[in-house]
ZABA-517032 format. One record per residue (C-alpha): residue number from 1; residue in one letter; x, y, z. Coordinates in nm, 4 decimals. Example, Ala and Ser with C-alpha at 12.3 -4.5 7.8 and 13.67 -1.06 7.14 Angstrom:
BEGIN
1/A/1.2300/-0.4500/0.7800
2/S/1.3670/-0.1060/0.7140
This chain:
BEGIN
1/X/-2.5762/2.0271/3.5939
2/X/-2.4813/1.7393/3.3130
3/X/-2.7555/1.5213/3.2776
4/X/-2.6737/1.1276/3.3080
5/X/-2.5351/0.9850/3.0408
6/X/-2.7805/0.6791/2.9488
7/X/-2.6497/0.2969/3.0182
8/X/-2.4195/0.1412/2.7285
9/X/-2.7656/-0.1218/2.6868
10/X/-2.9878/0.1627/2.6490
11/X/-2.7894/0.3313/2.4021
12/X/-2.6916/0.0364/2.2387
13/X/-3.1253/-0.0503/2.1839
14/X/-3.1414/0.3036/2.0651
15/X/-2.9206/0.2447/1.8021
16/X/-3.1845/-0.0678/1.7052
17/X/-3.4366/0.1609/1.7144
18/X/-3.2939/0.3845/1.4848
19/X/-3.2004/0.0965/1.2488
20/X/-3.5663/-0.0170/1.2636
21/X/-3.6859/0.3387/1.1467
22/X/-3.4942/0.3515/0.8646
23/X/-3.6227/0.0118/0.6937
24/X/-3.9392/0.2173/0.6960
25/X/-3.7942/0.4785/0.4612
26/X/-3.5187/0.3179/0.2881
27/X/-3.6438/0.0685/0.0313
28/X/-3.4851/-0.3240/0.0487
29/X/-3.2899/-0.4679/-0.1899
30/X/-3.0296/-0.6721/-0.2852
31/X/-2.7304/-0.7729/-0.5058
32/X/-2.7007/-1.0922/-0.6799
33/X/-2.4348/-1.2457/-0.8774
34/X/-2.4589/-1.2497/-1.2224
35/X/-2.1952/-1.4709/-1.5247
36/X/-2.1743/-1.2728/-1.7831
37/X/-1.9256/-1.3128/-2.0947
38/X/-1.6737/-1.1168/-2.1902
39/X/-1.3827/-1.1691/-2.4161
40/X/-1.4381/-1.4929/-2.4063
41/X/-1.4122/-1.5474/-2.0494
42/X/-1.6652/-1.6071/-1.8044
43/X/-1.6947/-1.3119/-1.5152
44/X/-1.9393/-1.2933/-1.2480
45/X/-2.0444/-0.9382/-1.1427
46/X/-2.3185/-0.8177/-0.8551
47/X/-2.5746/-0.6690/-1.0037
48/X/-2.8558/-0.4673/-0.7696
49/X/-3.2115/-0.5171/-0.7749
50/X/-3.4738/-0.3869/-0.5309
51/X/-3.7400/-0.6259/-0.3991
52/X/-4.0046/-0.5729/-0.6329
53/X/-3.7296/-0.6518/-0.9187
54/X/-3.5730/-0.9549/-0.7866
55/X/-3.5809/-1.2091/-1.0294
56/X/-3.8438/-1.4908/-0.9091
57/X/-3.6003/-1.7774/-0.7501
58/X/-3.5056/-1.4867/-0.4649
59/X/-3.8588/-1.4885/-0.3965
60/X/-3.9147/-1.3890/-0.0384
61/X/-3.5497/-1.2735/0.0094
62/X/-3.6139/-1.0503/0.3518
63/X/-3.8337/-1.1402/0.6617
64/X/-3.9986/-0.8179/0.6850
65/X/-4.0330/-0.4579/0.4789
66/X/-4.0173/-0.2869/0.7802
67/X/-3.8766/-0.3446/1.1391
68/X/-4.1431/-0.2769/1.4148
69/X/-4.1337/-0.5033/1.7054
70/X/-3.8560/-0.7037/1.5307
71/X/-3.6322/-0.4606/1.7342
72/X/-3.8073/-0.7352/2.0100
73/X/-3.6931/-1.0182/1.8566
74/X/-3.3716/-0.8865/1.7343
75/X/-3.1848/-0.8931/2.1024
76/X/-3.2741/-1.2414/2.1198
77/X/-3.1205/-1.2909/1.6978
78/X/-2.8300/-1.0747/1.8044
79/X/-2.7015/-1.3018/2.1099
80/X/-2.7619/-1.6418/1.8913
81/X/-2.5582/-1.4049/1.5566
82/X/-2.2839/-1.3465/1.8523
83/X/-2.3301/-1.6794/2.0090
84/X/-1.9464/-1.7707/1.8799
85/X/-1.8122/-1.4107/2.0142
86/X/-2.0328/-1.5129/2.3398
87/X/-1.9959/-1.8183/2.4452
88/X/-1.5600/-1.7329/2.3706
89/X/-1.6139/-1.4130/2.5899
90/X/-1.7373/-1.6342/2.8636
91/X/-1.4818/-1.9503/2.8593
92/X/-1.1973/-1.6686/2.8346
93/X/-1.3354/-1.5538/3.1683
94/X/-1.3864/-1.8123/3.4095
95/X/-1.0745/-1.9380/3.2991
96/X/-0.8492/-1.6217/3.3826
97/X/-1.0262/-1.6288/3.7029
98/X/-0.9068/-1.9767/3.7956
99/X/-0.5294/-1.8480/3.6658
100/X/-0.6272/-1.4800/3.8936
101/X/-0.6772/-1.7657/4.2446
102/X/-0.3233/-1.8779/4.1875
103/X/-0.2116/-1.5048/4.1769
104/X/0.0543/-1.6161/3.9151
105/X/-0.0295/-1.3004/3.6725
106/X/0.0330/-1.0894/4.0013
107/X/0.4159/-1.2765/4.0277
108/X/0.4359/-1.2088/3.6626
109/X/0.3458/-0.8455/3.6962
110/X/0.5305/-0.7670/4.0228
111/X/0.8485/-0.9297/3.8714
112/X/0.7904/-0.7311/3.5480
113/X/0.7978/-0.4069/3.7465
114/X/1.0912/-0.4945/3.9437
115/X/1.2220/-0.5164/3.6008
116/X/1.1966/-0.2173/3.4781
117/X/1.2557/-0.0285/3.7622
118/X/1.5861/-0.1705/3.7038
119/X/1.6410/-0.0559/3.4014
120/X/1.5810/0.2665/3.5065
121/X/1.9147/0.2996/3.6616
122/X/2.0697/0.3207/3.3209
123/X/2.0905/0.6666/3.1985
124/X/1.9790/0.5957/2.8338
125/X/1.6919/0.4280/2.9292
126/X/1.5750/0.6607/3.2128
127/X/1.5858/1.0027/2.9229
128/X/1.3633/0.7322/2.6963
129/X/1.1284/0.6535/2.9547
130/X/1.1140/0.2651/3.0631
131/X/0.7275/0.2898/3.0239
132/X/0.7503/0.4518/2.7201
133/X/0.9680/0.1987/2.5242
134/X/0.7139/-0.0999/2.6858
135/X/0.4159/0.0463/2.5707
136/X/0.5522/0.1094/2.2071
137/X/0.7043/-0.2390/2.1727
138/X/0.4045/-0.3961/2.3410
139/X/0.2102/-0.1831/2.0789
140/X/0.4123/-0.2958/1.7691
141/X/0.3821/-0.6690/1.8638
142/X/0.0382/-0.6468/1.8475
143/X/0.0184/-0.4145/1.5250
144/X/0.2374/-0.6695/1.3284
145/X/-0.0335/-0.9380/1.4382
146/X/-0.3245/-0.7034/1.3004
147/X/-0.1661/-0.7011/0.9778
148/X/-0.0161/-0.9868/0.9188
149/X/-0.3005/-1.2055/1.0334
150/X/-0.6109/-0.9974/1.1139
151/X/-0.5666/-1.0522/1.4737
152/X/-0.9111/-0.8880/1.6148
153/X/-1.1505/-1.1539/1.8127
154/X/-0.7866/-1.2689/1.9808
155/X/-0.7519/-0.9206/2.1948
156/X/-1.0537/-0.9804/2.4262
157/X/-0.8389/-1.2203/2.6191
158/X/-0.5125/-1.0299/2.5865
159/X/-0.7240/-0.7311/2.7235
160/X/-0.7802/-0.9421/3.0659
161/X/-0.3778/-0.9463/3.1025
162/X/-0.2772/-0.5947/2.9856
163/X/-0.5084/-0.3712/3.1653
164/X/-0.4044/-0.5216/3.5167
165/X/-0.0565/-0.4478/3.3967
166/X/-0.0954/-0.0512/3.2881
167/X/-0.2887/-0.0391/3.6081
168/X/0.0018/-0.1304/3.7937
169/X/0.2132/0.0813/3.5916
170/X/0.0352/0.4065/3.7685
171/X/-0.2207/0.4135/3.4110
172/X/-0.5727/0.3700/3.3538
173/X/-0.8216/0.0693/3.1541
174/X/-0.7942/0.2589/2.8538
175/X/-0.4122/0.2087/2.8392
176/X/-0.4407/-0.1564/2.8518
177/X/-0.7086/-0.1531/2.5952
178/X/-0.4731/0.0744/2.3849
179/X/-0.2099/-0.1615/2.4101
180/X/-0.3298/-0.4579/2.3247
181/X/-0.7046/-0.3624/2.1036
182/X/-0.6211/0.0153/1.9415
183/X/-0.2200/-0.1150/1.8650
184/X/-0.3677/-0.4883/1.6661
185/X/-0.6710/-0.2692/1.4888
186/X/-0.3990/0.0295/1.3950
187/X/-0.2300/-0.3086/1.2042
188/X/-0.5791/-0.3922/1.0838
189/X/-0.6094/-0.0816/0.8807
190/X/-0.2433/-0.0858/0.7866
191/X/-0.2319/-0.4261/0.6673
192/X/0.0203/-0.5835/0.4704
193/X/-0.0256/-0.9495/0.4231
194/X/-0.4036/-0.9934/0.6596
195/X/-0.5442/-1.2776/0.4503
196/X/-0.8871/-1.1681/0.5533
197/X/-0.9011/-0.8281/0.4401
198/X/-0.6114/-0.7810/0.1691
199/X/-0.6145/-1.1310/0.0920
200/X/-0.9651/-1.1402/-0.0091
201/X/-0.9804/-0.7716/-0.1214
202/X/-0.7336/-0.8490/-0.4255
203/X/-0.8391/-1.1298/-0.5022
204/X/-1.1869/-1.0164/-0.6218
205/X/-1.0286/-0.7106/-0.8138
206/X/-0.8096/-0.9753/-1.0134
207/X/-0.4737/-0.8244/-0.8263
208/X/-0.1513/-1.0167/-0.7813
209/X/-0.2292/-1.1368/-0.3823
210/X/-0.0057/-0.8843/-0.1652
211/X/0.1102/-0.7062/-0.4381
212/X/0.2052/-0.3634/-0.3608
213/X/0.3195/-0.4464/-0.0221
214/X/0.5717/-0.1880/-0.0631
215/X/0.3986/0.0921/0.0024
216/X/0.1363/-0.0892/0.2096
217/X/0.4115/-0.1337/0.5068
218/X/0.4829/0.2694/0.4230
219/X/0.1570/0.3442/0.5241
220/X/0.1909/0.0606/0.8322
221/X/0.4297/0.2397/0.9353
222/X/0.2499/0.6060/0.9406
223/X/-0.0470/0.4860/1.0365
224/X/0.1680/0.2951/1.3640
225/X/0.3734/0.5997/1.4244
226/X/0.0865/0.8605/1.4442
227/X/-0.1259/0.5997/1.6341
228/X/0.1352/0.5357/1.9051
229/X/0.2511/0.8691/1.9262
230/X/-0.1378/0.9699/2.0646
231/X/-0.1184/0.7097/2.2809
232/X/0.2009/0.7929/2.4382
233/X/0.0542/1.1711/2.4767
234/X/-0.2379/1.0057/2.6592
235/X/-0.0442/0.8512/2.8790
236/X/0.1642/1.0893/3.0232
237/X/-0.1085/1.2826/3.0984
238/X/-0.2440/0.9959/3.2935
239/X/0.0895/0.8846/3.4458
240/X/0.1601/1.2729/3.5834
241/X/-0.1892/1.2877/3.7185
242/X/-0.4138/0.9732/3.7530
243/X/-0.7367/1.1457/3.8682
244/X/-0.7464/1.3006/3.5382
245/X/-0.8375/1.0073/3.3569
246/X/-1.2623/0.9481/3.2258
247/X/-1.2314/0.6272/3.3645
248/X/-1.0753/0.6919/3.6811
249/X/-1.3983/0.6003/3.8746
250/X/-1.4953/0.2958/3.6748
251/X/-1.1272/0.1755/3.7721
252/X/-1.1484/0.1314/4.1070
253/X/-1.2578/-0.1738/4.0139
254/X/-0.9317/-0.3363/3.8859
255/X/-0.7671/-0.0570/4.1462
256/X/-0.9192/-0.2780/4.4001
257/X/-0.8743/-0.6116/4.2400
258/X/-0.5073/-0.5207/4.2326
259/X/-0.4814/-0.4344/4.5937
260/X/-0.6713/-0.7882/4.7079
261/X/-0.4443/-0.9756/4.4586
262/X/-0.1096/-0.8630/4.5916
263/X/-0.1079/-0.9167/4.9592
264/X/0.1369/-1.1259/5.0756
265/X/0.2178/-1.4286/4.8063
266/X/0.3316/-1.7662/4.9919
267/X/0.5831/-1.9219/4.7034
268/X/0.5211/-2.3195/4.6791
269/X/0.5227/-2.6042/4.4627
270/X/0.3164/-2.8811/4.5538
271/X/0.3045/-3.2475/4.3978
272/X/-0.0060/-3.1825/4.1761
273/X/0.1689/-2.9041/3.9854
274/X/0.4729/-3.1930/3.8947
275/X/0.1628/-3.4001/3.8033
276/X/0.0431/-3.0935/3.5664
277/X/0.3471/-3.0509/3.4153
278/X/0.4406/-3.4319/3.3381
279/X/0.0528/-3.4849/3.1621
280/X/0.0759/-3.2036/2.9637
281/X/0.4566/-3.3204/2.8377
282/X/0.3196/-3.6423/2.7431
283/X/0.0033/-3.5020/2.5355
284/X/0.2740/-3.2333/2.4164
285/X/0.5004/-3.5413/2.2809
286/X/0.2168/-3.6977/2.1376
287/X/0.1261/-3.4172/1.9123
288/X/0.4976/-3.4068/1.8324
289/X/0.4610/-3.7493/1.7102
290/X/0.1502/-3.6803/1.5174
291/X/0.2267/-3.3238/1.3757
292/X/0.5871/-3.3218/1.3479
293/X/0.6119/-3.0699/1.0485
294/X/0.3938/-2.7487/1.1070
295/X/0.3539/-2.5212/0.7630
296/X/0.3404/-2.1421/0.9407
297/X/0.1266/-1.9233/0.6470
298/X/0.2165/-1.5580/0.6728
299/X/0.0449/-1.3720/0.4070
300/X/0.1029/-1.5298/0.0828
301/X/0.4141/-1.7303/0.1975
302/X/0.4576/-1.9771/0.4348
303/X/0.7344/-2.2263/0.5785
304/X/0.7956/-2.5720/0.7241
305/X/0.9276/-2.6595/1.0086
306/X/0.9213/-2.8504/1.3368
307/X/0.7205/-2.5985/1.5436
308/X/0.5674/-2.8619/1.7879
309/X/0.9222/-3.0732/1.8508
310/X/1.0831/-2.7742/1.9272
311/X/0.8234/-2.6213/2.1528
312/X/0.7618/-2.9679/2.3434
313/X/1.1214/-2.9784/2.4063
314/X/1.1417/-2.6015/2.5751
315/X/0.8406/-2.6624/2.7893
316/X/1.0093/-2.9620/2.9250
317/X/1.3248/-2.7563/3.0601
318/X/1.1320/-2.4718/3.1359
319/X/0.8878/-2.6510/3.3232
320/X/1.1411/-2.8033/3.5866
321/X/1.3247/-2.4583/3.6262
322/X/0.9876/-2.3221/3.6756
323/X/0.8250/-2.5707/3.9041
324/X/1.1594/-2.5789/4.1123
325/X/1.1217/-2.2386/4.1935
326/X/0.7204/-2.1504/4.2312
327/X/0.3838/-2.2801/4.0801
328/X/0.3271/-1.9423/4.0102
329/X/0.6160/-1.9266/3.7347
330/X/0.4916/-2.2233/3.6279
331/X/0.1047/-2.1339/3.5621
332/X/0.3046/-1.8274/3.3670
333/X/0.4712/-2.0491/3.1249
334/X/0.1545/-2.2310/3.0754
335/X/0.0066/-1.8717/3.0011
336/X/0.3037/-1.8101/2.7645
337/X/0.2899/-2.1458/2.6121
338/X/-0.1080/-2.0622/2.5832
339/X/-0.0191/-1.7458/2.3625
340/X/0.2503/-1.9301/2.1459
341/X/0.0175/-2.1825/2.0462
342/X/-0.2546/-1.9512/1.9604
343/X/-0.0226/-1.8105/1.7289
344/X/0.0632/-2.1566/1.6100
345/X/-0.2794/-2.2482/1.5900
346/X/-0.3967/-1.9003/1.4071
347/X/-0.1109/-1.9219/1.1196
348/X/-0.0416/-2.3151/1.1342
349/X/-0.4147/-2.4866/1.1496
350/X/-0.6382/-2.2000/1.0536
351/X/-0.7504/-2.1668/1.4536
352/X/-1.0385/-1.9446/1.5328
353/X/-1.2507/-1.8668/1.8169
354/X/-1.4137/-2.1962/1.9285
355/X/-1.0182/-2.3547/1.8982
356/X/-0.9210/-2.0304/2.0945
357/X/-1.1546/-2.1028/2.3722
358/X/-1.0840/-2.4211/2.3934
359/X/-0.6771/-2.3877/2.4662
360/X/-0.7953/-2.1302/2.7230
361/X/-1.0075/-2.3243/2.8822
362/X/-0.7529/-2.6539/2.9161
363/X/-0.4805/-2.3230/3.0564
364/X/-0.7367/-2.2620/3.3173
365/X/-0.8355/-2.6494/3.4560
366/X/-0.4254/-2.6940/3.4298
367/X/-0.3373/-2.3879/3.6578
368/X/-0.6584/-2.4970/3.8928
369/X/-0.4731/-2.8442/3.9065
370/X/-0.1187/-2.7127/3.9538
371/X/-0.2371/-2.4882/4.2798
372/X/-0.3738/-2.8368/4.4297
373/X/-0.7446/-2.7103/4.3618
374/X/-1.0146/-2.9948/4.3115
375/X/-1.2713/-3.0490/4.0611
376/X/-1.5716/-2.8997/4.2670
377/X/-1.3233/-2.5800/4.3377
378/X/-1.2148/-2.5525/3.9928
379/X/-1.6068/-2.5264/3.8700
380/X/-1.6846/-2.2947/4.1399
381/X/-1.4237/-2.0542/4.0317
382/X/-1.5110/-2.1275/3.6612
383/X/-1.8966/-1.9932/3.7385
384/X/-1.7433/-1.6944/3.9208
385/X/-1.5443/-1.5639/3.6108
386/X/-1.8573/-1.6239/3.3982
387/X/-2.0555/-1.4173/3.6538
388/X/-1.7878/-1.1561/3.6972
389/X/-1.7816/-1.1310/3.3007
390/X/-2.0935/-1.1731/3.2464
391/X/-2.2106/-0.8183/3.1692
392/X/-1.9605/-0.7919/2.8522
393/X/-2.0823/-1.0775/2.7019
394/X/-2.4720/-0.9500/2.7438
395/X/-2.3450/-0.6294/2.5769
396/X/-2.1991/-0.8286/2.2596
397/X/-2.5318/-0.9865/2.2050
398/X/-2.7299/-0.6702/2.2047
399/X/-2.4990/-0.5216/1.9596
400/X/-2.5421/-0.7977/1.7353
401/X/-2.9332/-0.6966/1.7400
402/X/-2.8771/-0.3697/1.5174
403/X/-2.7257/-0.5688/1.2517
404/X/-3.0092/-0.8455/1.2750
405/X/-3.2225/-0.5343/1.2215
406/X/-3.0641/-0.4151/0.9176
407/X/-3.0307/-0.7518/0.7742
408/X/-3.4079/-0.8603/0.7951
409/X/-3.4964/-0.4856/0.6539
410/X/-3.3302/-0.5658/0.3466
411/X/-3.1607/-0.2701/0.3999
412/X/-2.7993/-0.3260/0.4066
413/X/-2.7524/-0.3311/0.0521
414/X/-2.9840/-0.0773/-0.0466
415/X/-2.7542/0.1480/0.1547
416/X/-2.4339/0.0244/-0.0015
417/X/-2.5921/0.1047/-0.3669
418/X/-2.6812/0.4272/-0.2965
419/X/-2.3622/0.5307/-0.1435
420/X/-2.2262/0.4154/-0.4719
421/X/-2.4872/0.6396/-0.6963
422/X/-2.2828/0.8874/-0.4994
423/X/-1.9388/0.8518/-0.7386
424/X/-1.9869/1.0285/-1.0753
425/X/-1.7181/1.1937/-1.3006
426/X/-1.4771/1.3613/-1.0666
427/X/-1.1234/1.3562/-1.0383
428/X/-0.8995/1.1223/-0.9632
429/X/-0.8249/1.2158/-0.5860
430/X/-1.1972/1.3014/-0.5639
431/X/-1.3146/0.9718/-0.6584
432/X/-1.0850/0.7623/-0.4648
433/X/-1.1941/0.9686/-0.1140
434/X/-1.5512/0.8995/-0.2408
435/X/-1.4801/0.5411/-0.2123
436/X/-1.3020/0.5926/0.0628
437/X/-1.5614/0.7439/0.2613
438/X/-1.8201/0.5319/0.1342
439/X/-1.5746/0.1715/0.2487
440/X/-1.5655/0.3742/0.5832
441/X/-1.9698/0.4344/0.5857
442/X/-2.0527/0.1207/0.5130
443/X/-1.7948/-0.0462/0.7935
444/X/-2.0304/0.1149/1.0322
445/X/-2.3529/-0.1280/0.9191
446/X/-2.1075/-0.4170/0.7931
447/X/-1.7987/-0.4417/1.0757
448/X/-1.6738/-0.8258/0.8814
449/X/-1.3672/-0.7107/0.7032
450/X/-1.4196/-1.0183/0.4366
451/X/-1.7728/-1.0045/0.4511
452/X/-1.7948/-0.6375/0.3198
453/X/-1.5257/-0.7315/0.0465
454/X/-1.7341/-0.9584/-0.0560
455/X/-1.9873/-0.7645/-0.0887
456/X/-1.8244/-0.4520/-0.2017
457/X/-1.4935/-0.5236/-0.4203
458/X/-1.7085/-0.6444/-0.7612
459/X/-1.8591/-0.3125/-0.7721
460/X/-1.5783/-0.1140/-0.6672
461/X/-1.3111/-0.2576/-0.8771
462/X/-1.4870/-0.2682/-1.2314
463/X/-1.5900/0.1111/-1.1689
464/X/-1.2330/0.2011/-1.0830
465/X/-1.1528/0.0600/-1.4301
466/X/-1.4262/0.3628/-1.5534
467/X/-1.3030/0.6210/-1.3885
468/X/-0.8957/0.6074/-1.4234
469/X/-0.7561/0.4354/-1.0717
470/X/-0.5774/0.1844/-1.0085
471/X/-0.7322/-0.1482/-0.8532
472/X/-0.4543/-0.1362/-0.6142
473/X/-0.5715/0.2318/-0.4919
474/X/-0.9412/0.0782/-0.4578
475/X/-0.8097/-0.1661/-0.2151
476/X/-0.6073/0.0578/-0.0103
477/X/-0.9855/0.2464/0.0033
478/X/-1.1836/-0.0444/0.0891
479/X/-0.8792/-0.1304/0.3465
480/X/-0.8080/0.1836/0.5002
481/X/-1.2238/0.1970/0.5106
482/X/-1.2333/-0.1477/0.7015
483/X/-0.9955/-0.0383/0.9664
484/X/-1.0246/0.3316/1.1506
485/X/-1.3862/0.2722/1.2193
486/X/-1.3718/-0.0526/1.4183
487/X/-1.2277/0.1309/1.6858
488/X/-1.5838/0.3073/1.7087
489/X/-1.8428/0.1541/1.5628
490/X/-2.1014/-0.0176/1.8314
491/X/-2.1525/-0.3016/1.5613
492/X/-1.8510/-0.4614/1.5873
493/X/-1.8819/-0.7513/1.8147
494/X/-1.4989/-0.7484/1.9391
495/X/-1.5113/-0.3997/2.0080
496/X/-1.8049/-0.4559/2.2468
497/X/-1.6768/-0.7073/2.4069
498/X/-1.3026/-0.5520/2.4763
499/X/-1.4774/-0.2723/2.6131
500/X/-1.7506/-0.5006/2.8540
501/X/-1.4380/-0.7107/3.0099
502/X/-1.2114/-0.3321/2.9899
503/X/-1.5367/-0.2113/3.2081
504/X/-1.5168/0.0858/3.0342
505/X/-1.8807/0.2512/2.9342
506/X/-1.9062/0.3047/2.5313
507/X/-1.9822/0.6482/2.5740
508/X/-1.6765/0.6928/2.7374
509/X/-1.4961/0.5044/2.4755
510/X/-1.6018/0.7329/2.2162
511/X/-1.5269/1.0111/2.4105
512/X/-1.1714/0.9027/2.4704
513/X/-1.1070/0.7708/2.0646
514/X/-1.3113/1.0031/1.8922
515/X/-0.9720/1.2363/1.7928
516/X/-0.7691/0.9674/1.7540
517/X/-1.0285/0.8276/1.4892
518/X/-1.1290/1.1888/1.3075
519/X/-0.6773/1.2190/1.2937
520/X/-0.6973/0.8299/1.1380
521/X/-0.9647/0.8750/0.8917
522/X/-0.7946/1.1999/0.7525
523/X/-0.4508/1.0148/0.7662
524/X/-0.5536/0.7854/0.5082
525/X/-0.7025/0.9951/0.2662
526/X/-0.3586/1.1511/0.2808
527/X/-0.1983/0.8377/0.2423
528/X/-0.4427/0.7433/-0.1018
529/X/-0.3379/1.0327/-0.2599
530/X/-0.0050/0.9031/-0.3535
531/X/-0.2024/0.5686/-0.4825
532/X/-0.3453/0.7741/-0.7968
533/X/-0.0595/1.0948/-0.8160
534/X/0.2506/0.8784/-0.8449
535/X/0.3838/0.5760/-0.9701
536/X/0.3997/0.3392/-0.7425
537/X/0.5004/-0.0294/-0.7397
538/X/0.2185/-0.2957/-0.7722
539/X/-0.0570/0.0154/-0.8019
């Protein structure tokens, strides 16, 4: 008989545990920026130092040597490090569960179905496989956001809306997370233009910003076609026999949900939802007024144009056609109109999570208004989301405890130097999967995309220059490094939390992506090879 695997918090403090044992045998230190001149021109490198070589105005750099019942106080660091990540987690819920009382995603989804059972009837599309061609798309939408603007903290709330969908599609949770989390983190690691990985990456090795995008969108496309392909394998396994799915039990849950959400739907419109519509027209115009121009940034180029104009003037023909026929297709454009304008928002006004919350929030009183629900009502269904949701955000706090740990132990950089002792005179092809394996190491303690290229590019790129490789190649490293390994690694913060609101158990997570990961990882050594073997633009 198995024994029972532990809870996702126990293993998760385990993991802090282990982190606390190793400040008490790795030593702390630290890298600090140092102006030096050469050729006449000022450059600042990171130089290492352990703590008893720090120069004097570092001083007391880390709270503690070693970690002993900071792993204590750590869970209480982690949820105020993750507060952002949290309190987003939390808003996101209880507003989807106001949206859930009007069963609105349940019209959406039922007349998505009907859909594509439609389409079936066409011979073409019936030898391709409906599902098949919406997973892919769905899958490639999200990729292109992951590398064209680092989409990652976004997917928690697209997770809420996919995995009811690929439940309904005769799938599991892990579908929906695959289609919305693995698809935008398979576009992380490809990235072409992601302004927080690439963008920052070549700018502290001195490279042209997105230059060698050429064979960067090669490798997108490799990376995306191997990536999918798994996925598309999983699920026809799942679609031919459901019961043979890990989280099969755990989904009774949303199998449930489902089932209570699509009884009978009464179709209406009352007065309020005219009321809804006309308020958020006028604020709409009013921003119109204020921001009539929009510049949209993708990557290193961006346009002009009359983004909020435009959209104001859809919403106010959709909204009649919608509201004339049901509240529900009304809420749905809101949802829609809540997805544009994150976009908007992400590439036009440098958005993030707190600005993300917020639109979700206002999409949530709105559809709580439209169904003719009062203030009291809209608050009580609020709390219930937060309640219902409340177990993923716990989960992203704890998580944020290991890398409190690490932090205060001084240790983080230690690590990173010594993994970098590791490169000595080897060949080309040998020294670029070194730093390749060390990027990909050293995601697992430091999950921030920009934070580690901050942290690791100055030392990287100037001993690239000693050893023969390209700059170029040392950025496909560090970026190829950065992305396989936040679909595993129980520091990242949005990987937690997708899986707390997916209800899926980490264990089983890692049980499920572990092949797909080990298949990524040895992808992109493959795909560095060509980055020091052949001449290739930009590298």
């Amino acid at each position: 008989m198995l024994k029972k695997v532990p809870h996702t918090y126990v293993i998760v403090f385990a993991i802090i545990v282990v982190a606390a044992i190793l400040t008490w045998f790795i030593p702390p230190g630290k890298y600090i920026p140092v102006t030096k001149t050469i050729d006449g021109k000022e450059v600042t490198e990171l130089v290492f130092h352990y703590e008893e070589n720090l120069p004097e105005e570092y001083g007391a750099t880390f709270e503690s040597r070693t970690q002993t019942w900071q792993v204590f106080s750590a869970l209480f660091k982690g949820f105020v490090k993750q507060s952002n990540i949290i309190i987003f987690i939390l808003m996101i819920g209880g507003a989807f569960w106001i949206m859930n009382k009007s069963k609105a995603i349940d019209v959406g989804i039922l007349a998505f179905l009907k859909f594509t059972r439609k389409l079936e009837n066409n011979p073409l599309m019936r030898r391709l496989g409906v599902d098949n061609i919406i997973i892919v798309l769905v899958m490639i939408l999200f990729s292109i956001f992951g590398a064209v603007f680092g989409m990652s903290e976004e997917t928690i709330a697209f997770v809420i809306i996919l995995i009811p969908l690929a439940i309904s599609m005769g799938y599991d949770s892990i579908m929906g997370v695959c289609m919305v989390y693995v698809a935008a983190h398979l576009g992380f690691a490809g990235a072409v233009l992601n302004p927080f990985t690439i963008g920052i990456a070549q700018g502290l090795a001195d490279l042209p910003l997105f230059s060698g995008i050429e064979y960067r969108m090669f490798a997108w496309l490799i990376i995306n076609l191997v990536g999918i392909t798994f996925v598309l394998r999983y699920a026809r396994k799942i679609r031919k026999n459901p019961k043979s799915s890990i989280m099969y039990e755990e989904d009774a849950y949303w199998r449930q949900r489902e089932q209570a959400e699509s009884e009978e739907i009464a179709y209406y419109t009352p007065r309020m939802a005219w009321i809804v519509w006309a308020i958020i027209l006028v604020s709409l115009t009013i921003f119109s007024f204020i921001h009539p121009l929009t510049t949209m940034t993708i990557g290193n180029s961006s346009f002009t144009f009359w983004v909020l104009p435009l959209f104001t003037g859809i919403f106010a023909l959709l909204g009649v056609l919608t509201l004339k026929k049901s509240v529900h297709y009304f809420i749905l454009l809101l949802l829609g109109y809540t997805i544009v304008f994150l976009i908007v928002g992400v590439m036009g006004y440098g958005w993030y999570v707190m600005e993300i919350a917020t639109l979700f929030l206002a999409m949530g009183i709105a559809s709580g208004l439209a169904i003719n629900k009062s203030a009291d009502d809209i608050a009580k269904l609020f709390l219930e989301g937060v309640k219902d949701i409340m177990s993923a955000a716990i989960i992203v706090g704890l998580a944020g405890g290991i890398i409190v740990v690490l932090e205060d132990g001084g240790i983080i950089d230690s690590i990173l130097y010594g993994l970098s002792q590791a490169m000595g005179n080897f060949g080309n092809v040998a020294s670029v999967g070194i730093m390749y394996i060390i990027q990909t190491i050293v995601n697992i303690v430091i999950p921030s995309g920009s934070a580690k290229a901050a942290i690791t590019m100055p030392i990287m790129a100037p001993f690239s220059d000693l050893i023969g490789i390209s700059r170029q190649a040392t950025v496909m490293a560090f970026q190829f490094g950065d992305g396989f390994t936040n679909m595993i690694t129980p520091t990242s913060g949005v990987l937690i939390a997708v899986l707390g609101v997916a209800r899926i158990p980490y264990h089983k997570w890692v049980k499920w992506v572990w092949p797909l990961i080990v298949t990524l990882i040895i992808l992109g050594f493959l795909l560095l090879i060509p980055t020091v073997t052949m001449e290739l633009n930009g590298f």
